[in-house]
TORSE-299384 format. One record per atom (N, C-alpha, C): atom name; z, x negated, y negated. Coordinates in pm, 1 decimal, decimal comma, always signed. Each point is the difference from the previous one (the first is absolute). Layout:
<nodes>
NODE   name         up       east      north
NODE     CA          Z          X          Y
...
</nodes>
This chain:
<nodes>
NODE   name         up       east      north
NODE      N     +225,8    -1021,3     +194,0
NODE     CA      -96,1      +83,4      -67,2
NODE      C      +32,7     +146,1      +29,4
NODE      N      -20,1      +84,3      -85,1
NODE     CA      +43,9     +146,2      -30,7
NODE      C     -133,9      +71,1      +42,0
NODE      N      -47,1      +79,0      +81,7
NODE     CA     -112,8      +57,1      +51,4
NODE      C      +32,2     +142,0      -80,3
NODE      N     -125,3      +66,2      -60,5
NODE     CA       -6,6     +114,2      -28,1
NODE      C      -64,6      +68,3     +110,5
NODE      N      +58,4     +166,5      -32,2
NODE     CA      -55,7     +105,7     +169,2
NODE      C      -88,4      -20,5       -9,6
NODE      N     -188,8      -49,1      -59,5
NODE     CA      -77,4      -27,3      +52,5
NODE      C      -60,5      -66,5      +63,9
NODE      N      +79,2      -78,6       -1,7
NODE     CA       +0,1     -165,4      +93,4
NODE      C      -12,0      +56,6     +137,0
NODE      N     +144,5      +62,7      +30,6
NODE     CA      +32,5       -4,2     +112,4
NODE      C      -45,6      +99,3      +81,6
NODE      N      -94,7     +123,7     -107,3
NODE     CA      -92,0      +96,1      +96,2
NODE      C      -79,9      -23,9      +37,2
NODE      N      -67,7     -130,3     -116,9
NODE     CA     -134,6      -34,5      +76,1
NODE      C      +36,6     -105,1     +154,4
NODE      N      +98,8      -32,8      -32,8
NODE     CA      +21,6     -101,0     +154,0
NODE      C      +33,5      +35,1      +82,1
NODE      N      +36,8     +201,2      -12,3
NODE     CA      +53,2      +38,2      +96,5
NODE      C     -159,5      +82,8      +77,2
NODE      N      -68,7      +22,3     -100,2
NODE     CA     -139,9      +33,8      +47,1
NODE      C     -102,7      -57,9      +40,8
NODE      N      +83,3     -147,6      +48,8
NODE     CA     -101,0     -127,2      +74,7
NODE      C     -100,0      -66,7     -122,7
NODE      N      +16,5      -28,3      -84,7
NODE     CA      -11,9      -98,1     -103,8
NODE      C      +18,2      -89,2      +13,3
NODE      N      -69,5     -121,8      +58,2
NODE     CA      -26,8     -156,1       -7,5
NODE      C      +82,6      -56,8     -112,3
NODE      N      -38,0      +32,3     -112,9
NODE     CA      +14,3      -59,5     -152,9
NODE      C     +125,5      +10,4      -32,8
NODE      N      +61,4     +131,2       -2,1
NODE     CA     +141,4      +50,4      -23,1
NODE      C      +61,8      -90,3     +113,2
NODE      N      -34,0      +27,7     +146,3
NODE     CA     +122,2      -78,3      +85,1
NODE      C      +30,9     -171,9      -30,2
NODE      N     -141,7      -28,8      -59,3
NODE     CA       +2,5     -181,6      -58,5
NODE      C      +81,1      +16,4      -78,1
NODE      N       +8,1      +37,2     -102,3
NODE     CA     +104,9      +24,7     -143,2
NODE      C     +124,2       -4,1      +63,4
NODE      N      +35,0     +110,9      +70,4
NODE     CA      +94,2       -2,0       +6,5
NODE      C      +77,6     -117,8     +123,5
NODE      N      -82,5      -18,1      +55,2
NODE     CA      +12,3     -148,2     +122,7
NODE      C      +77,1     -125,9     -111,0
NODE      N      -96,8       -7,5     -132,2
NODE     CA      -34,8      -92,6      -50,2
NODE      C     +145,0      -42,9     -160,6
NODE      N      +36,4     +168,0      +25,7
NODE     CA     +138,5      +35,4      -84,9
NODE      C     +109,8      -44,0       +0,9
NODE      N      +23,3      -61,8     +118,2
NODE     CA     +105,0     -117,8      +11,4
NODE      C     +153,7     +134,5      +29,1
NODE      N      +95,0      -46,0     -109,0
NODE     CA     +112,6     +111,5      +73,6
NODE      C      -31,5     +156,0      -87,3
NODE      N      -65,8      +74,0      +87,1
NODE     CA      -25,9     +175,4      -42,2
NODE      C      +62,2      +23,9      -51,6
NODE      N       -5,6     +108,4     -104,2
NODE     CA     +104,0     +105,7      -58,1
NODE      C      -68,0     +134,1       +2,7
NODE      N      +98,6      +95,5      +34,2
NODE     CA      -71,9     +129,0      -91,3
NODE      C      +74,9      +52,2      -59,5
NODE      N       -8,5      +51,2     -127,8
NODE     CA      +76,4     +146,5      -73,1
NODE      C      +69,4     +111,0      +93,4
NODE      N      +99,2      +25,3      +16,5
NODE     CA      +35,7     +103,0      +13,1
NODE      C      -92,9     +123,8      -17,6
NODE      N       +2,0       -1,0      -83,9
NODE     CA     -112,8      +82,4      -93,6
NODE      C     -112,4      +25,9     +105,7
NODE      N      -84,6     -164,7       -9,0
NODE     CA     -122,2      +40,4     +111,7
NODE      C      +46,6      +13,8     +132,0
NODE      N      +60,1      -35,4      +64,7
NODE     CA      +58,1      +68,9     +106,2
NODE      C       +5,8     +128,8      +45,6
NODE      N      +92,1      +32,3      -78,4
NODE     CA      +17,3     +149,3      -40,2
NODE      C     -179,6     +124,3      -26,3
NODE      N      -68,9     -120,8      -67,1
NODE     CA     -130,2     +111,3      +17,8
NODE      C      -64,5      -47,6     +133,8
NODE      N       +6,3      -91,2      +44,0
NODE     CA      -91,6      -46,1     +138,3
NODE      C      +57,9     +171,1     +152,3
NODE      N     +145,1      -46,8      -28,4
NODE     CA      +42,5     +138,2      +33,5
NODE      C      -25,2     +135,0      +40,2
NODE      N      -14,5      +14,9     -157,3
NODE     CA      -77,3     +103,0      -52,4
NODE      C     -113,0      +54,9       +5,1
NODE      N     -110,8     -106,1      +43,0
NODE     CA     -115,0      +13,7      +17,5
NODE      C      -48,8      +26,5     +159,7
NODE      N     +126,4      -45,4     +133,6
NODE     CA       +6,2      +41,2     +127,4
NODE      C      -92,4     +120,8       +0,6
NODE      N      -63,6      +52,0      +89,7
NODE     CA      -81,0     +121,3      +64,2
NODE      C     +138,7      +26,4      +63,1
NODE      N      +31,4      -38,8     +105,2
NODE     CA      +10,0      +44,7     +117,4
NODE      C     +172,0      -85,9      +52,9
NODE      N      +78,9       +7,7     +110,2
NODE     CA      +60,8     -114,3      +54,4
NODE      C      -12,6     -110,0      +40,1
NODE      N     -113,9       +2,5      +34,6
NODE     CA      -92,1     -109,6      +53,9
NODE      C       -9,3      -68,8     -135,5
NODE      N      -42,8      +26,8      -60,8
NODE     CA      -49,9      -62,5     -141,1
NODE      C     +146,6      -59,0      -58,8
NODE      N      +65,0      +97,7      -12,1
NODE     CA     +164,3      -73,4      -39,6
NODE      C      +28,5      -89,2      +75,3
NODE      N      -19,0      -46,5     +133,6
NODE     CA      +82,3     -111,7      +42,1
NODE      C      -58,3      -97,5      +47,2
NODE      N     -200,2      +15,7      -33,1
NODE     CA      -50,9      -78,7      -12,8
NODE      C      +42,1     -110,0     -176,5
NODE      N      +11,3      +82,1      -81,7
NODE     CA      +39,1      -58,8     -112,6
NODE      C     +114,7      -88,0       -4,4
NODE      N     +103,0      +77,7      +83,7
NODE     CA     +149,0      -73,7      +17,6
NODE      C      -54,0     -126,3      +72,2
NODE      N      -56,1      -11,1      +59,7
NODE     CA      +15,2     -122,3     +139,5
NODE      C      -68,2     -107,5      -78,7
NODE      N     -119,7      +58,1      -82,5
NODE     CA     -115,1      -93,6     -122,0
NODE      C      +86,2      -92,6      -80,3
NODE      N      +89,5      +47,4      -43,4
NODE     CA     +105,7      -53,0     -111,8
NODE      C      +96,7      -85,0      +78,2
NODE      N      +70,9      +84,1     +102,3
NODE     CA     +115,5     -104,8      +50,5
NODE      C      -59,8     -129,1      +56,2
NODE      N     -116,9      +66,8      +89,8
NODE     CA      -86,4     -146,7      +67,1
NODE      C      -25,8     -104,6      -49,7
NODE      N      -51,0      +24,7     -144,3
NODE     CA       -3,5     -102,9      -84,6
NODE      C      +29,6      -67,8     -102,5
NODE      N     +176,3      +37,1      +46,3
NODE     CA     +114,5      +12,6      -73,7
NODE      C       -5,4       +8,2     -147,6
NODE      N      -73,5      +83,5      -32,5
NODE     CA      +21,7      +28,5     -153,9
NODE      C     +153,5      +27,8      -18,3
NODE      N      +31,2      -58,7     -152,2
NODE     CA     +122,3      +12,2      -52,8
NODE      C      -12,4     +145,4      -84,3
NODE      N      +74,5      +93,8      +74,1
NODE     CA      +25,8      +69,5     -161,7
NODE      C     +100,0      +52,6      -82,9
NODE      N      -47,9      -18,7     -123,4
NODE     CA      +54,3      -36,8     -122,4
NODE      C      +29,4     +154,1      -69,1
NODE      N     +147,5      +20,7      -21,2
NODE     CA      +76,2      +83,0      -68,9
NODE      C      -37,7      +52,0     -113,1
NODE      N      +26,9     +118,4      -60,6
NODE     CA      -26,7      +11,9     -156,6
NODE      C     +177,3      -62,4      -10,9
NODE      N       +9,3      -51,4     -145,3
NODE     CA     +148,5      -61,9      -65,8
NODE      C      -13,5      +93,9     -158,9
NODE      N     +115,4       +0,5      -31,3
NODE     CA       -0,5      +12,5     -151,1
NODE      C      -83,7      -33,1      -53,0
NODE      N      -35,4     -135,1      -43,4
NODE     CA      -26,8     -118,2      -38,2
NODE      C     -182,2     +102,4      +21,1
NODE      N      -25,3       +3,6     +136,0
NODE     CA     -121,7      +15,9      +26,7
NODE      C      -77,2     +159,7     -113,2
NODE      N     +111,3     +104,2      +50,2
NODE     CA      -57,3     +106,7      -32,1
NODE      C      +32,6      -18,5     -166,1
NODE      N     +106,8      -64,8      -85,3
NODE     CA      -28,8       -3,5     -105,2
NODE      C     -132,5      -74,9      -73,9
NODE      N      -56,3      -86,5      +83,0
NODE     CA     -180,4      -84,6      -45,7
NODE      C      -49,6      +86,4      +18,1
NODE      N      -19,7      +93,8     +120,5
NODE     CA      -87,1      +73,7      -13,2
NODE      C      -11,3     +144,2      -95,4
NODE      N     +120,0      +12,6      -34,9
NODE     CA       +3,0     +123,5      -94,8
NODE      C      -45,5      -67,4     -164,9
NODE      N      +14,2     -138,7      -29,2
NODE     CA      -79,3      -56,9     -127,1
NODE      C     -165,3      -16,6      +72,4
NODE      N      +26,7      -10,4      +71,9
NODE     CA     -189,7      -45,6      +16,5
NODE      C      -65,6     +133,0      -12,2
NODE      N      +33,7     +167,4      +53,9
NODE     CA      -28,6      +88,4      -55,6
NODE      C      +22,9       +6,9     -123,3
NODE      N      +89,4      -41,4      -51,0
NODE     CA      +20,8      +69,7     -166,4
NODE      C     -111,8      -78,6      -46,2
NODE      N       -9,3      -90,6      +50,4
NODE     CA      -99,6     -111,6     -132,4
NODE      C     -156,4      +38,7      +27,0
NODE      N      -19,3      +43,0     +144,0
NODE     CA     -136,0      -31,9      +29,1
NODE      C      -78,3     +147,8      +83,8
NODE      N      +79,1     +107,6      +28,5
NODE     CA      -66,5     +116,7      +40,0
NODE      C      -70,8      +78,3      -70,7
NODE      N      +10,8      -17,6     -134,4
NODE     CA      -58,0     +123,2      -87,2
NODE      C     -157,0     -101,7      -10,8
NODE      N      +45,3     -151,4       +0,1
NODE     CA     -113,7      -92,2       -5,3
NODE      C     -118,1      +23,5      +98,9
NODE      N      +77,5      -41,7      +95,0
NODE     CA      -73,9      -42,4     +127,1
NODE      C      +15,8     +150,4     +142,9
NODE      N      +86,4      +79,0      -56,9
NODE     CA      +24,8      +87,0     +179,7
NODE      C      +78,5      -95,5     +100,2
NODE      N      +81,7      -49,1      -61,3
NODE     CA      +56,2     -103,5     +101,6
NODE      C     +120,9      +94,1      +72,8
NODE      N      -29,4       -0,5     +139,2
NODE     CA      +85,6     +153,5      +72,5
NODE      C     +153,9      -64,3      +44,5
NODE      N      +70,3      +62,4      +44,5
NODE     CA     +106,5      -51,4      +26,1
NODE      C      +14,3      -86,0     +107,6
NODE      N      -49,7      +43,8     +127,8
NODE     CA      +10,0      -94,2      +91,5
NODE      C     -100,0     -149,7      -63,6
NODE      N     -102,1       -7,0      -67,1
NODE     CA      -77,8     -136,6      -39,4
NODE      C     +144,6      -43,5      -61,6
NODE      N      +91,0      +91,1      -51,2
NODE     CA      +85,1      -87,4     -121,6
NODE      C     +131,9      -38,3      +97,8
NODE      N       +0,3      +63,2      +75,5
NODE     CA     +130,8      -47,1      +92,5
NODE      C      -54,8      -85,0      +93,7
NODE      N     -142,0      -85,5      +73,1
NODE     CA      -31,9      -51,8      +65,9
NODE      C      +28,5     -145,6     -112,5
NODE      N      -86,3      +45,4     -122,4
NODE     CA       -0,3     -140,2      -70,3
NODE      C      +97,7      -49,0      -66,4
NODE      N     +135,2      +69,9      -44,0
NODE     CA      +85,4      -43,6      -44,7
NODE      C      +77,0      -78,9     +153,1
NODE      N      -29,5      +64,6     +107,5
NODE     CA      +75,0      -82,4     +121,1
NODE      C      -27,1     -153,2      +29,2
NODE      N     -129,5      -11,4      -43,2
NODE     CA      -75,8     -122,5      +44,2
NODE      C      +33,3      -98,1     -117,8
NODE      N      +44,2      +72,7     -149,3
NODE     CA      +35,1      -87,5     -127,0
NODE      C     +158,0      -21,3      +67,0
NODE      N      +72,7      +45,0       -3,3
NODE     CA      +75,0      +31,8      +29,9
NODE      C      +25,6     -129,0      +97,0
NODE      N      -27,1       -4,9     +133,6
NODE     CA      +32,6      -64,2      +96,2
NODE      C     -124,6     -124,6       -5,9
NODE      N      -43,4      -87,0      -97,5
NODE     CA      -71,2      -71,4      -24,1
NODE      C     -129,4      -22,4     +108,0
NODE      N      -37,7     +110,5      +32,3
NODE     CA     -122,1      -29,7      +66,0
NODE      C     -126,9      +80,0      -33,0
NODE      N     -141,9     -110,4      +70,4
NODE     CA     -106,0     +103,6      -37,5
NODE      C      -17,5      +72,2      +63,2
NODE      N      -88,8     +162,6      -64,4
NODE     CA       +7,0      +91,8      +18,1
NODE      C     -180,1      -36,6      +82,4
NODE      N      -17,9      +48,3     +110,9
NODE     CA     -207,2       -3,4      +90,9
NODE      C       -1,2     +183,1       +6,6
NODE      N      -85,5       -9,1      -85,6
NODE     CA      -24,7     +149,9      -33,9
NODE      C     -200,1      -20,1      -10,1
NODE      N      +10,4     +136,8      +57,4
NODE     CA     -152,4      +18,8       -8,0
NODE      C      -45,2     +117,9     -138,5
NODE      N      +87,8      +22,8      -72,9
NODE     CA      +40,9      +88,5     -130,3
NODE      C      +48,6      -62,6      -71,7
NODE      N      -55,5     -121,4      -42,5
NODE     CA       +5,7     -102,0      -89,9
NODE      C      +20,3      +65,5     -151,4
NODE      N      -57,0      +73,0       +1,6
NODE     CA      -72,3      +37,9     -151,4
NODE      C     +132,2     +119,0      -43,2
NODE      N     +100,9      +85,6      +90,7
NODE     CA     +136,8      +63,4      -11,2
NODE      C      +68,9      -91,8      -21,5
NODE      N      -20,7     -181,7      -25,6
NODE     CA     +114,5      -46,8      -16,4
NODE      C      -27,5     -127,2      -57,4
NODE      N     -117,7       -8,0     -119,5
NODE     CA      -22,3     -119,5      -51,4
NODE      C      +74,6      +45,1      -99,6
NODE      N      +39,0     +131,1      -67,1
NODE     CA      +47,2      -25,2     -142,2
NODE      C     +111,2      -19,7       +0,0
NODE      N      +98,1      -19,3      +82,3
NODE     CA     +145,4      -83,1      +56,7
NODE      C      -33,1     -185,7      -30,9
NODE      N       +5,9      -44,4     -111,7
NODE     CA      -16,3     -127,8      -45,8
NODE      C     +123,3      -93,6     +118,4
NODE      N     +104,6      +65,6      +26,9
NODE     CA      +81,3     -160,9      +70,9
NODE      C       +9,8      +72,9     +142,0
NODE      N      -80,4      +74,2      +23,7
NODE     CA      -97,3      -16,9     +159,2
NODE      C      -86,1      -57,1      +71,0
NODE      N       +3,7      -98,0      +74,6
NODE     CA      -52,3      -98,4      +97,5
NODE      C     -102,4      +56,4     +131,2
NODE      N     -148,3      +69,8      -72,7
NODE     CA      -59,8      +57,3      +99,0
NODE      C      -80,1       +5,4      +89,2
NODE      N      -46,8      -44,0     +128,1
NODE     CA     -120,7      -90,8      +81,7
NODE      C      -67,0     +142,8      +61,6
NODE      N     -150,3      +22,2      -99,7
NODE     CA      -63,6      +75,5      +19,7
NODE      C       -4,3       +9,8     +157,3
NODE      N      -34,3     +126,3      +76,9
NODE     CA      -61,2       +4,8     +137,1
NODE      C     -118,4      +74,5      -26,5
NODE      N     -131,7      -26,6      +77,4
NODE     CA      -88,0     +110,8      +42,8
NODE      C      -55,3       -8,4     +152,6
NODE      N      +40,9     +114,1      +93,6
NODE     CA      -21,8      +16,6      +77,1
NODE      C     -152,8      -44,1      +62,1
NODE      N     -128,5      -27,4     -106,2
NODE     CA      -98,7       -2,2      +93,2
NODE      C      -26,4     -167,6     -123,3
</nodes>
């Protein structure tokens, strides 16, 4: 299962619900992509290598952008941003998860229902 960055903030902010999900996810994945914003979102050093240790600990796999990848996601904008606001990282998270045949546990369900051969297991934190 492919975790979107909200998954894994809420489990990093002591979230019961999120840490079940993701307990319950069998072999992890994350995007590059979300990675890359979990990162991003660090305060501090502390915060960065609390994030690093979150991921390796529980051996999330993560998953590359490919050709293959960033070209889905550059049609899923063409087809569906002027539609929907579908941003780039939603389009490079969900073409990864089409892409590498898995479902996507997103708590931003609704950035990624109009992706028809996306596989998506709503989350809500409470």
């Amino acid at each position: 299962m492919l975790f979107d960055t909200d998954v894994i903030i809420w489990a990093l902010r002591g979230n019961r619900r999120a840490a079940a999900a993701i307990d319950r996810g069998g072999n992890c994945c994350l995007s590059v992509v979300s990675y890359m914003e979990l990162l991003q979102g660090a305060r501090d050093k502390h915060d960065l290598r609390r994030i690093r240790e979150y991921v390796a600990g529980l051996h999330f796999q993560i998953l590359p952008l490919t050709e293959d990848i960033g070209h889905r996601a550059c049609v899923y904008v063409e087809e569906h941003t002027l539609k929907s606001g579908l941003g780039i990282a939603d389009a490079l998270i969900a073409a990864t998860a089409v892409d590498r045949n898995v479902t996507l546990c997103t708590g931003n369900a609704k950035h990624y229902r109009i992706i028809a051969e996306l596989d998506v297991i709503p989350f809500r934190p409470a």
